[in-house]
Structures are given as structure tokens and as C-alpha cells.
N, C-alpha and C positions, 0 to 999 in steps of 0.2 A: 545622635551624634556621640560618639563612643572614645574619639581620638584625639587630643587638645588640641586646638586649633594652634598653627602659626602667624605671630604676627609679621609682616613685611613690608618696609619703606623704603622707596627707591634714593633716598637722600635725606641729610639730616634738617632739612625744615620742619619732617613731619616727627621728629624724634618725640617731643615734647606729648603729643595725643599716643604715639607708643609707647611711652614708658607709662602713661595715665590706666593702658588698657594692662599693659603687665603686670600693673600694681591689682590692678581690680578682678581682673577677669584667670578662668584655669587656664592661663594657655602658658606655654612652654619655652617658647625663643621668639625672641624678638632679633630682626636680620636687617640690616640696611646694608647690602651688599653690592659690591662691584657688577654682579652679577645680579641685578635684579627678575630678570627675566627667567634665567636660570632656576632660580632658587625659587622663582612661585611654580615653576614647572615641576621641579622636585617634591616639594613640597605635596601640591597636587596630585600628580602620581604615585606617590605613596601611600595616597588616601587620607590626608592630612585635611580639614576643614584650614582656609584663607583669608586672613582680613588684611587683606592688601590700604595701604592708607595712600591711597593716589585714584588718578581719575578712573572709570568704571572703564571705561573706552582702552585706557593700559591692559587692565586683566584680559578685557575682552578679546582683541587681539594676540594676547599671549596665550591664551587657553583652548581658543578655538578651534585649533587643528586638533586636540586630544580630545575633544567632546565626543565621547559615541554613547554609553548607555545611561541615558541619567539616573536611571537606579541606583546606580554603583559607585557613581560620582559624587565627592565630598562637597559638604556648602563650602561658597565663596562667595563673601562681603565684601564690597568696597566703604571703602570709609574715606571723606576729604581730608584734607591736611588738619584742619583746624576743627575735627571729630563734630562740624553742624549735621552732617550727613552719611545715614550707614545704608547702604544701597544693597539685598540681598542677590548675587548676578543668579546664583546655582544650588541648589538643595532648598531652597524656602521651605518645604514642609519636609525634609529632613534636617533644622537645626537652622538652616541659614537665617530663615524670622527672628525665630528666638534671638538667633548670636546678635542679630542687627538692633532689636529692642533693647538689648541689653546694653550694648556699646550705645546707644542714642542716649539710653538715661544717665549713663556713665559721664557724657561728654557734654549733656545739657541739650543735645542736638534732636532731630529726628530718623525715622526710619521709614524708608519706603516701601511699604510690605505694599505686591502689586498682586500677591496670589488670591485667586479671588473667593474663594471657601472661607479662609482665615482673615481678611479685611473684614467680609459680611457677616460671617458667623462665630467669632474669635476661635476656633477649634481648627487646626490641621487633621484630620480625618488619616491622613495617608502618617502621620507623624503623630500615632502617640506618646502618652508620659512614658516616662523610665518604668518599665513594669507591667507595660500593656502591650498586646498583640494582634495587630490586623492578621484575621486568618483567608480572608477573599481579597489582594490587594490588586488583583486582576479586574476586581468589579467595582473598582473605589471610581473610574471616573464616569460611569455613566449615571452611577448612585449620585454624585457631586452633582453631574449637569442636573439630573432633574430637581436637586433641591434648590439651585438656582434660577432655574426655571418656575417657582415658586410651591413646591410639591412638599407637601409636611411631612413628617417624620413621627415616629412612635419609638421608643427607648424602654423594650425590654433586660431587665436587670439591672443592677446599682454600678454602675460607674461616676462619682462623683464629678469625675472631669467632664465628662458628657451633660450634664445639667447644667455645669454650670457655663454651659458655650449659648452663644445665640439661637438657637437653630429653632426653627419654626414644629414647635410639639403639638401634636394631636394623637387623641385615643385608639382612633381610627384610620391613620393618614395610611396609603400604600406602601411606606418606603418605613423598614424597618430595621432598627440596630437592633441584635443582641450581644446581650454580655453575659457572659457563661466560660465555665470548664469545664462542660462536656464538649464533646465532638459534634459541630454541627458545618454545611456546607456554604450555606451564604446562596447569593446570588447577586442581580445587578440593582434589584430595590431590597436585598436586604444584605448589609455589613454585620460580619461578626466579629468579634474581640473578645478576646482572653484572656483574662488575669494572670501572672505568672506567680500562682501561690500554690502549683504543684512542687510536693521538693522527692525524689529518688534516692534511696538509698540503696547500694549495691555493694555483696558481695562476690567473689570469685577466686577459684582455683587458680594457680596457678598456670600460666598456659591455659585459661579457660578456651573454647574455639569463640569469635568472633560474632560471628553466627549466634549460637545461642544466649548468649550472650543479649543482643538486640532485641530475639524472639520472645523474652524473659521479660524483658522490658516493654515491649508494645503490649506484649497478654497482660498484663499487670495492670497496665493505663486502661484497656479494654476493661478487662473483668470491674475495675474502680468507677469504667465510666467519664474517663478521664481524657484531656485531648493533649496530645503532644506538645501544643503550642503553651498549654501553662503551664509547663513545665521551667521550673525556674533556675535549675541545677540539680546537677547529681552527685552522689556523695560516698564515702567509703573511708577506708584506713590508709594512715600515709604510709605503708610498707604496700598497696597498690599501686602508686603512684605512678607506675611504668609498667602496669598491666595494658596489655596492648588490645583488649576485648572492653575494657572501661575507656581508656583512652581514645579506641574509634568509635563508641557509641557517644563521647563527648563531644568529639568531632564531627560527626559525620550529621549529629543531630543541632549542633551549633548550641549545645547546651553545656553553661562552667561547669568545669570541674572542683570537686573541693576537699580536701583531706584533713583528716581527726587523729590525731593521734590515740592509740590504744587509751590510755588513764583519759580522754575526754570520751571515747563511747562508753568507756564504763561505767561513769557517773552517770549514766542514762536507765531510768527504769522502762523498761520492755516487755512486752507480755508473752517473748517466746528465746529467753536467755539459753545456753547451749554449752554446755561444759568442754563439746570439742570443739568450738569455735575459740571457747575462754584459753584453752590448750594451746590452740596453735597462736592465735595472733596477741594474747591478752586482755580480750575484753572479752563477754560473755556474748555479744551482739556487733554486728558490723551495719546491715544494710537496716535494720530499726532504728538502732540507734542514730548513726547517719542522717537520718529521714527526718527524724525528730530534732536533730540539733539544727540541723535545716532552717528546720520552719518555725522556730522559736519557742518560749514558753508556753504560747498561748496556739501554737498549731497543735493538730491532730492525727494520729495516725487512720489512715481511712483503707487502707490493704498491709494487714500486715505480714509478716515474712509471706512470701513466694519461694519454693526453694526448684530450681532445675538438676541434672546431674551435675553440674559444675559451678553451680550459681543461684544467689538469692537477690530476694529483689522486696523492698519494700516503700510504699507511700505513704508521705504525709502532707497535710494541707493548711499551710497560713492564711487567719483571718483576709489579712491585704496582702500587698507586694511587700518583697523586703530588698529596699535598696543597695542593703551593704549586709554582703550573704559573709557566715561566719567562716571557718576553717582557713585553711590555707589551698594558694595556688599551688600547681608544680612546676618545681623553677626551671628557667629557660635557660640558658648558656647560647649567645650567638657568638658565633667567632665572626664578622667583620675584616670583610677586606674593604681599607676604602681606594683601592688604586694607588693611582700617583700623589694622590691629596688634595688635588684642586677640588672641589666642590662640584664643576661643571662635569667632572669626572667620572664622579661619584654613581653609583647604579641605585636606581627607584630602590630596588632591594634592600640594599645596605643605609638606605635613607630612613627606612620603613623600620628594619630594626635597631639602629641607632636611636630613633623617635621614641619609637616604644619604649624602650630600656627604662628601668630603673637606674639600673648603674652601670658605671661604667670602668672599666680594670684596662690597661694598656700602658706602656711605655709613655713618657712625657711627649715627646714630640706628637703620636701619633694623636695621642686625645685631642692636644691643640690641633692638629689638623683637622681636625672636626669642630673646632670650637664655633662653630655657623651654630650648631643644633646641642649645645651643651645644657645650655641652659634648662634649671630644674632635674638637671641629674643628678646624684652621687658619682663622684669623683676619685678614683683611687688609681692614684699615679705611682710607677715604678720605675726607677733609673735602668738603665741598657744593662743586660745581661745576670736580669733577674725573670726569665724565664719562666721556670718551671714553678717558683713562687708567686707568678703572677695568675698561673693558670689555677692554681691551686688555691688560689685567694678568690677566683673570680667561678670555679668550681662550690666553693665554701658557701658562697653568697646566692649560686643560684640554690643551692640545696636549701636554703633557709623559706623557698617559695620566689625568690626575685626575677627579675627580668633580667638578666643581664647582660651587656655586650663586652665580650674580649676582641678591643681593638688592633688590628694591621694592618700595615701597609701594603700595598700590592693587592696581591690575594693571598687568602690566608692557607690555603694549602701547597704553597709554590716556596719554599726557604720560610715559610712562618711558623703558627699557631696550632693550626688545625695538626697536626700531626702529633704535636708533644698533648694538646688535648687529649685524646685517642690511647697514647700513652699511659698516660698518669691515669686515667678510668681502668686501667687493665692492671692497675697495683691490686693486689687481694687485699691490703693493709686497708682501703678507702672504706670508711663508715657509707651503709645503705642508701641513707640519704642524698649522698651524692653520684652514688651510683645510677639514681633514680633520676637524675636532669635530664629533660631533654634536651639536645643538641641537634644546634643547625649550626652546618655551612655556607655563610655568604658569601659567595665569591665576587673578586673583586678583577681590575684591570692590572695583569702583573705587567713586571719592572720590563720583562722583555715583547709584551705586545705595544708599550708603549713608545720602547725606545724605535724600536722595527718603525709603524706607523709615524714617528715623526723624520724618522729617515727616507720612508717610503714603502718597500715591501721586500725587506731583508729575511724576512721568517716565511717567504711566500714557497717555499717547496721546506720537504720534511728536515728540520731541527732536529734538537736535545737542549735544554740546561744544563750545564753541572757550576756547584758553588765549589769556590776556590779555599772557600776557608776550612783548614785542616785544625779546629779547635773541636770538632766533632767528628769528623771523618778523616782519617789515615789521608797521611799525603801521597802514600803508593799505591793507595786506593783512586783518588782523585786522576794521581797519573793514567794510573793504567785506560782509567774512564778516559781520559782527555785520549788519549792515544787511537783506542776505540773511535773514537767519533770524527776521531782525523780519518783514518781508514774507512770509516766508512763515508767520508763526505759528509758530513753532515752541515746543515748553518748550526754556528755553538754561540748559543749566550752565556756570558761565564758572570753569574750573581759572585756577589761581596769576592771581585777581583786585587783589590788593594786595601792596605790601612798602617796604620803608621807602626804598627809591629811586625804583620804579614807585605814584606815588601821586595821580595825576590819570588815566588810562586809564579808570578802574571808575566813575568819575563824568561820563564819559564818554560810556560805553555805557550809562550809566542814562537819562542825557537822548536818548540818540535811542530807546530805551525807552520811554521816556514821549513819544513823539512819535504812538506807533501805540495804545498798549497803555492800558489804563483805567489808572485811580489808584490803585484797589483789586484788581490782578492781584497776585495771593498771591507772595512770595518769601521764600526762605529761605535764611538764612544759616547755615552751619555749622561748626563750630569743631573741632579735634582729636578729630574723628572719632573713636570707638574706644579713646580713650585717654583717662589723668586730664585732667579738664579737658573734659572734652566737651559741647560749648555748640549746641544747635536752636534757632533762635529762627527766628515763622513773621509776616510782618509785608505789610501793600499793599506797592507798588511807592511809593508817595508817601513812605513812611514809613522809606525805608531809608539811611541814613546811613555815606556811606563812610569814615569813620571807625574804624565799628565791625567792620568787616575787620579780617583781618590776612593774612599767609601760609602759615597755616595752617588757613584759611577757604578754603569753596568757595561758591557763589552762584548759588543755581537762581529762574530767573523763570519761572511759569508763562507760558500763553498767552492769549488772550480766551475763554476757554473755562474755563479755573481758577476752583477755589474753594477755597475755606479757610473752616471752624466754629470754632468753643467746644464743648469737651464740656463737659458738667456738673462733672469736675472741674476746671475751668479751663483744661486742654491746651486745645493748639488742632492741627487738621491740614489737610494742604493737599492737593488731590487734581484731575487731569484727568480727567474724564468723556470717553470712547470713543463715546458716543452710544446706550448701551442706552435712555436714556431715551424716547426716538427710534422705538426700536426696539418699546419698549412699547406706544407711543401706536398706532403700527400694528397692532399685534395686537390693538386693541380693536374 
């Protein structure tokens, strides 16, 4: 269990046993939402471990349609209001036991561990400690039945956790663990495990190929005799950081990544230092050194340099596992769209790396609009129309190794974020370091699929946006656009339409609107999207009064082709027809 788990209470009775576990336990937000059901789904989905503090039967029912691979599915505990009982529903031997044990001793109560390995033999077999690795988990339950079945076991190699579980020991038994790092297969009576005390050090050329790169890397493990799975990380200079041949063999092998700066590999004595290594990067060693900071004082170098044409590769090995690996991450930058802000909104995605984050950088309003999942973040708020400071702040921070999310509203490539990002990384001025983030785009639910969808399906044949604010783009520019998109029929959403300085533009673009367009062409005006205060109103094109904007309004004009009803309850909706109708008449 790698991700802190969320706590969730459908109501404030059970406040008192949540705020107990967010005092004690690492988990991260404590939620008692309007949306309870929501929010265990989100949560869930994102891959979030659950300790929902209500009846077992609540989760159950909420989560049941999302169930499909339980491998991949996070634990989920129920826990009663008044913390007598922690009920693991999902992952018991990925974390959920544990979390349940933990929260029982916490609360004075008990735990229902029903899995039957871990009741009889105290040992999760499928769920080892932090630092150990099932390399057969394909053959863990017919190994399981038959120890249940009463079939003994034999414990090749020293894993302390393994001795000290229940488990029925003989010299001789059929069914055997081993514990090793080398490379071995396993089968259905015998389980192997692998220490994670291999550590990799890697150099690379620039633009190394990918390819060799990996090939470097498994001959190494080979030639050491080594198995991929104890590998514990891999390691290098932080002017790599955004080597794209280190970066996919991190990935692709699910193994961290970790970076040294120059003056820490060089305080490393190495048995194959290099004067043109010392030249380019300033240390005399990269993938030695690496290896050995690795794996501690008391680890080993056990293959030293490997070099390929564009790449070196070196191993080392710690006595034990090492929990808390030294160097630095490379920092994340997410840009975050969270939609309209509701929560219910909100995409798995952008839930997932909100969660994750360290920190967090955005506009005041926008953070609280997340303020569900704040909690145990770093905080760094920015008034409206600090911009390019904020990117650059939230830039700064991931360079330093963080996680970071730069928060917006909508989606952040649609009138946001993501673009002045993309921006400000293409200054030649920016220090390395931040040249080296990696960045993602979360896309979010923008302001004009929302307004569309709550009107009906006004964006259902082809569109454009354009934003009406000429504090960055020329207003003869905007024009010309708008004119454009009259001629060509288009449905037009027009973002940041009004504001109490820009207050003739939208009256504007309604008259050359009404130049092409009927009187009674459907528009709609939308207000605070998603949030209190949330205003649709669906009205002709004659009848629209710009007044009744504001800045927090968006304004979709259909096209000549638009309609808009009355239902019998009085709503009303607005929609573009694609031409099935069209399509009918021929088929007759």
C-alpha cells in the first residue's frame, strides 16, 4: 500500500473516530461530504486505499459496480461509527489487514481479518513487507491451498519476516520458499522472493537510444547474476533527469528513479574514476558512484562500470532493504483541470493527481474548490492575475524534486494554464533544473461542455471558442475571429464574455450576430457553473441582454440550424441537429 489512504464519513456522528484516525494514522483527508457516495467512488478510482467509517453494506453497494480486477484494486475498510470495529471489505493482503489492525488498536476496538493464510499463519504471502518481492504471484494460491490443506513448508534463505510467521516448518516438507537475488522461476509448491537490495547506477549520452540502454542494463543484472525484481532503484546525475533512455527503463521496469547531484558522486571513491566523465558532468564517476550512494555505507559494489557505446551501467548491493532510498525525485508539474468545481465533477484523473501532490500552486478560489482533498498539502495561493508568477513558482518547486499540481478551473488547456506552462519552459533564461520537470496535462470538463450539457446539446454539431478578453489578444483580432465563425455558421461559445471594465465587447459581437443569424437562434447564458449559485438560462438571440452577464458567465450562440423546446415541465433545452433528420428522409 503505496498511496495514503482517505478517510470518509457520511455525516458528523462519526467525526469524533475521524479526526482519532487523522491524528494517528498517514492518511491525508478526512471528507464528510454532501456527496458521500461520490467521493468513496472518486477516491476509489484513483487508486486511493478507503476507510469509510459507516456500515460495511454502505461501501459495499457503492463499489460494486467498479469491481473488476482485484489486483489493481485499492484496500477498503470499513470501520463503525464509534471505531469497535474495522472490517477489511477489499485488498486484505494488499494493506487492508494491516490498515484494519492498525485502526482497531487505535480505537481500542477489533479487526475482522477473514483471509485465511493471515488469520492461521500471521503472514500475507501475496503481500509482503515494504522491500520484498513475490516473483511467482501467479502460483501463490494453489501454494496457499495446499498449506492449508495441512502440507509443510521448508524456508530457503533468511527472510526474517518469514520465520517469524506461523507457518508449519519442515526440512523436508514438499512446498518450498525461496529467498534470493538471483534469478529463479518458482512454481505452484514453490514461492520465491526477492530482496530489493540491488541498486543500478546509470550513465548516458545524451540522446542515448532507448534500446540500448535497457540491453545495458539486463546484461549487467545477468553477467552479476542478479534478478530484476531486487532491484531497488536506479540512479544517475541530476543533469539526466530528462533523459528519455533512463527515464523509460525507470518506467517501463517500475523501478524509482533517483538523482545526485555532481559534488555528491564525487565524494564517492570508485575503482574506475574518468577524467572525461569528470570534464563533462563534474564528477569523476556517474553510474559507480550512483550505485554505491544507493546502497549505503555498508553496501557493495558487486559489477563494476559496464560501459556500451552510449552508456554505462554499474551494480551495487545492500546488506537489507533500504526503506527510505537517498537522492532526489524528478519533479512532477501537473497542470490540473478540475472542471466546473463540483467535486462530483471532478475526473478520476485529476483526483489521482491532486492526491498525489505535494504541493499545491493556483489562484485562491480554485484551490478551495478542491478543498475536499487539501488536506496534508503545501499550500501556495495566488490572487487573480498573477499568472505567469504562479507558473513559475509552481515550476521552481517542482524543479526542487516535488510533486506538484498547478490548479484550473475548466480544463487547463482551453483559456487556462497549460499553455503559458509550455510558454515560460521555452525562455532560454530558465535554470536546467526546471527545464528537466516532467509535465502532465490533466484535462478537465471545460466551461463550454458544461454549459452545452446542462442546456442540452447546443455544441452537438461543429463549434469554435473564442475569449472575448482583449487584455491579451487585440480586439481586431477577436473581431475578425468572431466575424469568421459568424460566416461560417458555427455554434460560438464566447469564454470571459463580460467584467466590470470589459463591458461593451459582448454587445458587440451580439450585433454582428444578429447581422447573419435569425432572432430566435437559441443562446445560452450560464452562470457559476457547478457551484452555488448555478444559473442556465436558454433564451433567442433577440432576447439576450448583456447585462445579465457577468464574469463568471459563459455564452453559447447556436447556429441557423439551432433549436430550442419547452418541456411539459417548463424547462426548456437547446440543441443542434447533425442532420439525421436528413438522413431519415432518404431511407424512405
Amino acid at each position: 500500500m503505496t498511496e495514503l489512504p482517505v478517510v470518509v464519513t457520511p455525516g458528523r456522528h462519526a467525526e469524533k473516530t475521524a479526526r482519532l484516525l487523522m491524528r494517528n494514522l498517514p492518511a491525508q483527508d478526512m471528507i464528510a461530504p454532501d456527496d458521500f457516495a461520490g467521493a468513496v467512488r472518486s477516491a476509489f478510482l484513483s487508486g486511493r486505499p478507503v476507510i469509510g467509517i459507516c456500515a460495511a453494506g454502505i461501501l459495499i453497494r457503492i463499489l460494486a459496480p467498479l469491481l473488476t480486477e482485484k489486483h489493481e484494486e485499492p484496500p477498503v475498510v470499513a470501520v463503525s461509527a464509534e471505531g469497535a470495529h474495522a472490517v477489511p471489505l477489499l485488498g486484505g493482503h494488499r494493506g487492508a489487514n494491516e490498515l484494519a489492525m492498525r485502526i482497531a488498536w487505535l480505537t481500542g476496538g477489533s479487526a475482522a481479518i477473514t483471509t485465511a493464510s493471515e488469520s492461521r499463519f500471521h503472514v500475507a504471502l501475496d503481500d509482503p513487507p515494504e522491500g520484498w518481492r513475490l516473483a511467482n504471484p501467479q502460483d501463490l494460491k494453489p501454494f496457499v491451498a495446499a498449506l492449508l490443506d495441512g502440507c509443510p513448508v521448508r524456508i530457503e534463505g533468511d527472510a526474517p519476516w518469514l520465520h517469524r510467521a506461523a507457518l508449519p516448518i519442515s526440512p523436508d516438507a514438499p512446498l518450498r520458499i525461496s529467498v534470493t537475488t538471483a534469478p529463479a522461476r518458482g512454481g505452484p509448491d514453490h514461492l520465491v522472493y526477492h530482496p530489493a537490495v540491488v541498486f543500478a547506477g546509470i550513465g548516458a549520452s545524451r540522446g542515448a537510444p532507448v534500446q540500448e540502454v535497457a540491453e545495458l542494463f539486463r546484461e549487467s543484472l545477468h553477467e552479476a547474476g542478479l534478478s530484476t525484481h531486487s532491484v531497488a532503484a536506479i540512479g544517475t546525475i541530476s543533469m539526466k533527469a530528462d533523459e528519455a533512455a533512463i527515464n523509460t527503463l525507470a518506467r517501463e521496469m517500475n523501478i524509482p528513479l533517483r538523482l545526485f547531484e555532481a559534488e555528491q558522486l564525487a565524494s564517492v571513491e570508485v575503482p574506475s574514476p574518468s577524467s572525461v566523465v569528470l570534464a563533462e558532468t563534474g564528477s569523476p564517476s556517474v553510474a559507480e558512484a550512483a550505485a554505491l550512494l544507493l546502497a549505503g555505507e555498508k553496501g557493495q559494489l558487486v559489477l563494476p562500470k559496464r560501459k556500451s557505446a552510449n552508456a554505462t551501467c554499474a551494480l551495487a548491493v545492500a546488506p537489507a532493504p533500504r526503506p527510505n532510498l537517498p537522492g532526489w525525485r524528478r519533479g512532477r508539474l501537473s497542470i490540473v483541470g478540475l472542471g466546473p468545481g463540483d467535486a462530483r465533477m471532478r475526473t478520476p484523473q485529476a483526483t489521482a493527481a491532486l492526491s498525489s501532490a505535494t504541493d499545491w500552486v493556483g489562484y485562491d478560489l480554485y484551490i478551495d474548490l478542491a478543498g475536499d482533498l487539501a488536506a496534508g498539502r503545501r499550500l501556495h495561493r495566488f490572487p487573480l492575475g498573477e499568472e505567469e508568477r504562479r507558473v513559475r513558482h509552481a515550476l521552481d518547486l517542482a524543479s526542487e524534486g516535488r510533486n506538484v499540481a498547478l490548479i484550473c478551473s475548466g480544463d487547463p488547456a482551453v483559456y487556462a494554464m497549460a499553455t503559458l506552462v509550455f510558454e515560460v519552459l521555452d525562455d532560454e533564461s530558465l535554470a536546467d533544473a526546471t527545464r528537466r520537470v516532467a509535465i502532465e496535462v490533466v484535462p478537465g470538463i471545460s466551461a463550454f461542455q458544461s454549459a452545452s450539457a446542462a442546456s442540452g446539446a447546443l455544441i452537438g454539431h461543429d463549434f469554435c471558442t473564442i475569449s472575448l478578453s482583449d487584455l491579451l489578444t487585440p480586439w481586431e483580432v477577436i473581431e475578425t475571429r468572431v466575424r469568421a465563425a459568424a460566416e461560417g455558421d458555427f455554434v460560438i461559445a464566447f469564454y470571459n464574455p463580460r467584467s466590470r471594465k470589459r463591458t461593451w465587447q459582448l454587445e458587440r459581437v451580439l450585433s454582428i450576430l444578429r447581422e447573419t443569424r435569425p432572432e430566435t437562434t437559441p443562446t445560452v447564458i450560464a452562470s457559476n457553473l457547478g457551484r452555488p449559485g448555478e444559473r442556465v438560462r436558454i433564451m433567442p438571440l433577440a432576447a439576450v441582454d448583456p447585462q445579465e452577464v457577468d464574469m463568471l458567465s459563459i455564452v453559447l450562440v447556436g447556429n441557423s440550424e439551432s433549436r430550442m423546446r419547452q418541456n411539459g415541465d417548463g424547462t426548456w433545452h437547446a440543441w443542434t441537429p447533425r442532420g439525421y433528420a436528413g438522413k431519415r428522409e432518404k431511407s424512405r
